[in-house]
C-alpha positions as CSV (number, residue, x, y, z in Angstrom):
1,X,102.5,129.2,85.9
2,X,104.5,129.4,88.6
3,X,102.8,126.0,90.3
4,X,102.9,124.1,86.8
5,X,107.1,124.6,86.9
6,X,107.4,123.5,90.4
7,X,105.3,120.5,89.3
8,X,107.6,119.8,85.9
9,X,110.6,120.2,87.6
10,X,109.7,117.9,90.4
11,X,108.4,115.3,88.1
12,X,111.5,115.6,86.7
13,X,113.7,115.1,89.8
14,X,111.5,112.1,90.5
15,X,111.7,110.5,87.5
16,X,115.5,110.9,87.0
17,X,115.8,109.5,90.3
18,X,113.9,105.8,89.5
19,X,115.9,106.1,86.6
20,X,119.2,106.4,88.6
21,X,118.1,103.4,90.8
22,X,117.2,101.2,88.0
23,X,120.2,101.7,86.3
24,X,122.2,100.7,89.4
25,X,119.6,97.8,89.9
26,X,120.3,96.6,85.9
27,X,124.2,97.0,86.9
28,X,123.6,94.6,89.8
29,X,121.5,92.1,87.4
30,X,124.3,92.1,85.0
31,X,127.2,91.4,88.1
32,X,125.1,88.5,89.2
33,X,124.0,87.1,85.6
34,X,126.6,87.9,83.1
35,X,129.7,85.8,82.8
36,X,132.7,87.5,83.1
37,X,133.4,88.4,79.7
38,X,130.5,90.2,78.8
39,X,130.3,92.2,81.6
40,X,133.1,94.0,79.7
41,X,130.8,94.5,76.6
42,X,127.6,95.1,78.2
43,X,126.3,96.6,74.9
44,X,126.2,93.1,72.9
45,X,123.6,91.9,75.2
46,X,120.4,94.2,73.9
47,X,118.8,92.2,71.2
48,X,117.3,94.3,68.4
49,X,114.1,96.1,69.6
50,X,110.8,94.7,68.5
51,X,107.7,95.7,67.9
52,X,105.9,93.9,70.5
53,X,102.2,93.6,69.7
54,X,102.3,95.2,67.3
55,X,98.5,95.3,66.0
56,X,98.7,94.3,61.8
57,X,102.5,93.1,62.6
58,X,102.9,89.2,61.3
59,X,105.6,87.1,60.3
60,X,108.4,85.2,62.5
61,X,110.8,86.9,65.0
62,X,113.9,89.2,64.0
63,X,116.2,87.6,65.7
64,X,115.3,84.5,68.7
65,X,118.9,83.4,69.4
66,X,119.9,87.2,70.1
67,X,119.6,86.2,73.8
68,X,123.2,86.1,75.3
69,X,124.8,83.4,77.8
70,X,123.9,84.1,81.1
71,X,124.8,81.8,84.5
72,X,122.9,78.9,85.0
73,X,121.2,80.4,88.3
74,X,117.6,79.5,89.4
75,X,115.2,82.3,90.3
76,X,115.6,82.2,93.9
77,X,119.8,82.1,93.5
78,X,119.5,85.3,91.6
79,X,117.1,86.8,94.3
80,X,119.5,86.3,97.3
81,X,122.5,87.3,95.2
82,X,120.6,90.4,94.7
83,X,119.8,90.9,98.1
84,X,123.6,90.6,99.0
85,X,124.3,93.8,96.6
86,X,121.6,95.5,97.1
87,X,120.2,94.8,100.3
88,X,117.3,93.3,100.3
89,X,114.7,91.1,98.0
90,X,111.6,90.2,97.5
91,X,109.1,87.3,98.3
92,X,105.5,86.4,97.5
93,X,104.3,84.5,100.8
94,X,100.5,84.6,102.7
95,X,99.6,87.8,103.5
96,X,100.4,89.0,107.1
97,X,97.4,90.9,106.8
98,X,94.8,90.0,109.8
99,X,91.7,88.9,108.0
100,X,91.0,85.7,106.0
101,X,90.4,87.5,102.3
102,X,94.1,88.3,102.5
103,X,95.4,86.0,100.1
104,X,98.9,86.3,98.9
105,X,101.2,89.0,99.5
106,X,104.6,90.8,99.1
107,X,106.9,90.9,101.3
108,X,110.8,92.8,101.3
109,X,113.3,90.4,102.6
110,X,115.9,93.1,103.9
111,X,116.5,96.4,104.8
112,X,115.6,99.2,102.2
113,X,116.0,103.4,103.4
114,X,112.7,105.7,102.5
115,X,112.8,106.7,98.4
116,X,113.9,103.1,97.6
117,X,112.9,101.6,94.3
118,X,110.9,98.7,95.7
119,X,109.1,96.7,92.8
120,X,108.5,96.9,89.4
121,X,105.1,96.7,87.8
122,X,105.3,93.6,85.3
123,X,103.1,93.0,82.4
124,X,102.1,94.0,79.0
125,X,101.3,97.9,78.6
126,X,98.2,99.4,76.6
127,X,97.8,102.7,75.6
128,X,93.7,104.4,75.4
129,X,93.6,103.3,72.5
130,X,94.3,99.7,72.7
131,X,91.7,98.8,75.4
132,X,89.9,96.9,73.3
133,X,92.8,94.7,72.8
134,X,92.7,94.2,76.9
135,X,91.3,90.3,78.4
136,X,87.4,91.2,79.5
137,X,86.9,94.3,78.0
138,X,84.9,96.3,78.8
139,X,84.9,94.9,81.8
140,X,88.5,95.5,82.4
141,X,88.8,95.7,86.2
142,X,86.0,93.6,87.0
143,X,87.8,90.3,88.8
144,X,91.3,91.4,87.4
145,X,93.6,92.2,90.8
146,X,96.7,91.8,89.0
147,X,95.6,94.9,86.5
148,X,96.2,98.9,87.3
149,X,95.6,102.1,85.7
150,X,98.2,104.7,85.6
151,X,97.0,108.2,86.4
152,X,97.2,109.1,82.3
153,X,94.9,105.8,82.1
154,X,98.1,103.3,80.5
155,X,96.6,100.0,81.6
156,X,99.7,97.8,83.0
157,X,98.2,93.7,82.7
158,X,100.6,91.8,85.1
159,X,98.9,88.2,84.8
160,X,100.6,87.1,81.6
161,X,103.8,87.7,83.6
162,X,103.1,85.5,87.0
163,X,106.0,84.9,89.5
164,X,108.3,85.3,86.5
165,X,110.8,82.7,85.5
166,X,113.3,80.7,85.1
167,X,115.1,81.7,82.3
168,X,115.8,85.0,80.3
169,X,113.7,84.0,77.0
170,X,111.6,86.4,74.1
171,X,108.7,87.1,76.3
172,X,105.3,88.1,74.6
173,X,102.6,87.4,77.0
174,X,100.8,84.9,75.4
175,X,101.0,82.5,78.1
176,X,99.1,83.2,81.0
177,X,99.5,81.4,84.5
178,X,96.2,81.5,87.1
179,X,97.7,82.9,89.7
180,X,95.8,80.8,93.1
181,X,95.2,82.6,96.0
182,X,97.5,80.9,98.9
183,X,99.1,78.4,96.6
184,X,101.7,76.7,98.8
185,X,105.2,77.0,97.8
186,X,107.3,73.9,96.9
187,X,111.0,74.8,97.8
188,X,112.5,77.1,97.2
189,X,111.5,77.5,93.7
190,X,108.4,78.8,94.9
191,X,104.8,79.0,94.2
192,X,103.4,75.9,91.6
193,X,101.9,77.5,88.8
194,X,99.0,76.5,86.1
195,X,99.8,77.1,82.9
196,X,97.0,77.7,80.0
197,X,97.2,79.9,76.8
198,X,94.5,82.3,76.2
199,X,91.5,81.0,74.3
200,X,91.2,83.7,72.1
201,X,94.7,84.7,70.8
202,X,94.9,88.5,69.7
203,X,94.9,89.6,66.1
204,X,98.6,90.9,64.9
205,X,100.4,89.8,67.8
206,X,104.2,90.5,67.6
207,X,107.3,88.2,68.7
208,X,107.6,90.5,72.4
209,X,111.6,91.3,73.5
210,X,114.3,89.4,75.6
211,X,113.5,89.9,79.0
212,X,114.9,88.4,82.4
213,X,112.4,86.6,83.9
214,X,114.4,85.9,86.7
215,X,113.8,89.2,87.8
216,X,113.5,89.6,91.8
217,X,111.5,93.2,91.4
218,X,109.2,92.4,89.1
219,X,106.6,91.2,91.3
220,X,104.9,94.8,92.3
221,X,101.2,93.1,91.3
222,X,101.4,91.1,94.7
223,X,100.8,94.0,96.9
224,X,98.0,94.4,98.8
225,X,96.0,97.7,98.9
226,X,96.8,99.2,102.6
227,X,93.7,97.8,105.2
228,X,91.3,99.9,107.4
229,X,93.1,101.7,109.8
230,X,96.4,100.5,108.2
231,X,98.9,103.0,106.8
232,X,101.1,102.2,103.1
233,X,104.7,102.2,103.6
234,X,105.4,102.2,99.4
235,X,103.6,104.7,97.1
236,X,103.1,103.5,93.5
237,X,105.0,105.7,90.8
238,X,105.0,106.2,86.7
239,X,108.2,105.1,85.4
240,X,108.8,105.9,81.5
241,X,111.8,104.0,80.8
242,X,113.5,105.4,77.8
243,X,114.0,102.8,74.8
244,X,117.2,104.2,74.5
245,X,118.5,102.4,77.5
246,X,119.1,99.0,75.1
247,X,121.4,98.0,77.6
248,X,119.0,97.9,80.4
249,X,115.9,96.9,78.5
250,X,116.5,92.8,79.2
251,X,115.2,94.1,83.3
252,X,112.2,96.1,82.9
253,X,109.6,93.6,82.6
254,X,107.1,95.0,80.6
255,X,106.0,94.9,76.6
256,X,104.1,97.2,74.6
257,X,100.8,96.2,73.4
258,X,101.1,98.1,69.8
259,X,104.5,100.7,69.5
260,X,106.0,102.0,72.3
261,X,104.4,105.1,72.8
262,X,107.0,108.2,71.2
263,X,107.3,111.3,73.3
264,X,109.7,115.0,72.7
265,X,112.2,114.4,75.3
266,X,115.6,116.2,76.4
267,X,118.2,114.7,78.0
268,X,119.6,115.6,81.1
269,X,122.4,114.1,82.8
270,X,122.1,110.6,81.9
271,X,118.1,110.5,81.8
272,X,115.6,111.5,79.1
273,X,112.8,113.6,80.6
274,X,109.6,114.9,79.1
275,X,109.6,118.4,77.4
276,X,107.4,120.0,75.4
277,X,110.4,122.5,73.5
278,X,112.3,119.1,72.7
279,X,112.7,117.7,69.3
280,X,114.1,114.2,70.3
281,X,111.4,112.0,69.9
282,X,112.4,108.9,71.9
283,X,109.9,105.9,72.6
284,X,108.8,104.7,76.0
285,X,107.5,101.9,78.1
286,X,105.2,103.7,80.7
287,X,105.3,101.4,83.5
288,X,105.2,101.7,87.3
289,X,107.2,101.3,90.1
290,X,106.7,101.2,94.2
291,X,109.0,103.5,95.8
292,X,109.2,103.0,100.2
293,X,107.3,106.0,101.6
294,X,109.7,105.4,104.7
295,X,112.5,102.7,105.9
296,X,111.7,99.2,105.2
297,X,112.5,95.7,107.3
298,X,111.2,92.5,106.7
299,X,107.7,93.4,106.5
300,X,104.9,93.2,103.8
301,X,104.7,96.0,101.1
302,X,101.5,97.9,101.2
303,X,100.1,100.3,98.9
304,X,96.7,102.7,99.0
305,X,95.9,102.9,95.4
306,X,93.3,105.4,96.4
307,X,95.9,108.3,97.4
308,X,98.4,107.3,94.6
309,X,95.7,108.3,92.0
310,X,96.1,104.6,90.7
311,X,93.0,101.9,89.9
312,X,93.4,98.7,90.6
């Protein structure tokens, strides 16, 4: 009893942690995106919450032109503007990895200190009981890098989302870019990517949310598992951001395949945490994030799966 407290309560710390990064991060987004007169009404930015993928959901979209005025910044403008308030950024170059199979890989363009909020897992989130609704299944892993498993088996797809955007637009994932191993970049605007919409589209399908796709820490899917003899310096993490947070919700770069899931919560501090004895029932998006196992510095982002209890 005694081990499955310490355990709670430090699942707990953790969490609230992320959560205090992340809003900090969102707080930076908003300074860099936001004209100057919204950043004084913060609130009017969260569109109404869909309910993204909803399986059985039809019908058009609640609200499209709920998406507020931002700056007319391209992806890699917002990128180093974040790195100036924050400290660092990221980039998706050639792996510095030394074998051929590399491919492509992420790389932190700063400094960050150990326990640093690294990346965010992008991509559309399916609970067990949704897997059927996943690209290839059964087959879900087989030839699907840009896939994981969280350790209570959430499924986080990160292809539909890519390199991101250009724009902060109602994202639903329908659109799906092949990401090419060692594409070369053109510019500064990065990586060229092909563009085709699945074959098949998925019964029920909902209108997705407003999300930044401009977002410069969405792009935890580009790093490589750790090598032989090669140590991780980021450890991947469950994140459930609390829907409650509309106000944030434009940077967490995920959708729910179905509802977000509901779980009893208490609040504490400024963070909703998991508890059994709770009766606020508050919905989640159970996503991911890559926390630095020690001090980052211009240097590729490398992660062992293996120890994290995560399948890629």
């Amino acid at each position: 009893m005694a081990n499955k407290s310490y355990a709670a309560e430090l699942q707990k710390k953790i969490q609230e942690n992320i959560h205090f990064q992340i809003t900090n991060f969102c707080t930076a987004m908003n300074d860099i995106l936001l004209p100057d007169a919204r950043k004084r009404s913060r609130k009017e930015e969260a569109p109404p919450q869909s309910d993204a993928f909803a399986v059985g959901k039809s019908g058009p979209p609640t609200d499209r032109h709920a998406i507020p005025e931002t700056r007319q910044l391209n992806h890699a403008e917002v990128s180093q503007s974040l790195k100036d308030r924050i400290g660092y950024t990221l980039k998706v170059k050639p792996s510095l990895m030394p074998h051929q199979k590399a491919g492509q890989g992420l790389l932190i363009n700063g400094e960050a200190d150990a326990g640093t909020v690294i990346a965010i897992y992008p991509g559309i989130i399916y609970g067990p009981a949704y897997y059927q609704y996943i690209p290839g299944y059964p087959r879900i892993h087989a030839r699907k890098p840009y896939m994981i498993t969280r350790h209570d088996g959430t499924v986080i797809n990160a292809q539909p989302w890519g390199f991101g955007g250009e724009i902060r637009e109602v994202w639903d994932g329908l659109t799906v870019p092949e990401i090419t191993p060692n594409v070369q970049s053109t510019g500064k605007d990065g990586p060229q990517l092909v563009w085709r919409v699945l074959s098949k589209p998925l019964e029920g399908i909902g209108v997705g949310d407003v999300l930044e796709r401009r977002n410069p820490l969405a792009l935890a899917h580009f790093a490589n598992q750790a090598a032989l003899g090669m140590h991780q310096n980021v450890m991947a993490c469950p994140y459930d951001f609390p829907l409650t947070e509309m106000d944030m919700r434009t940077y967490i770069p995920n959708v729910s395949f179905a509802n977000p899931e509901v779980v009893n919560t208490r609040r504490f501090g400024s963070f909703w945490f998991s508890s059994k004895n709770s009766e606020s029932n508050v919905p989640v998006l159970k996503t991911l994030v890559l926390v630095a196992a020690r001090a980052l510095c211009d240097e590729e982002v490398l992660v062992d799966y293996k120890s994290t209890n995560m399948k890629r």
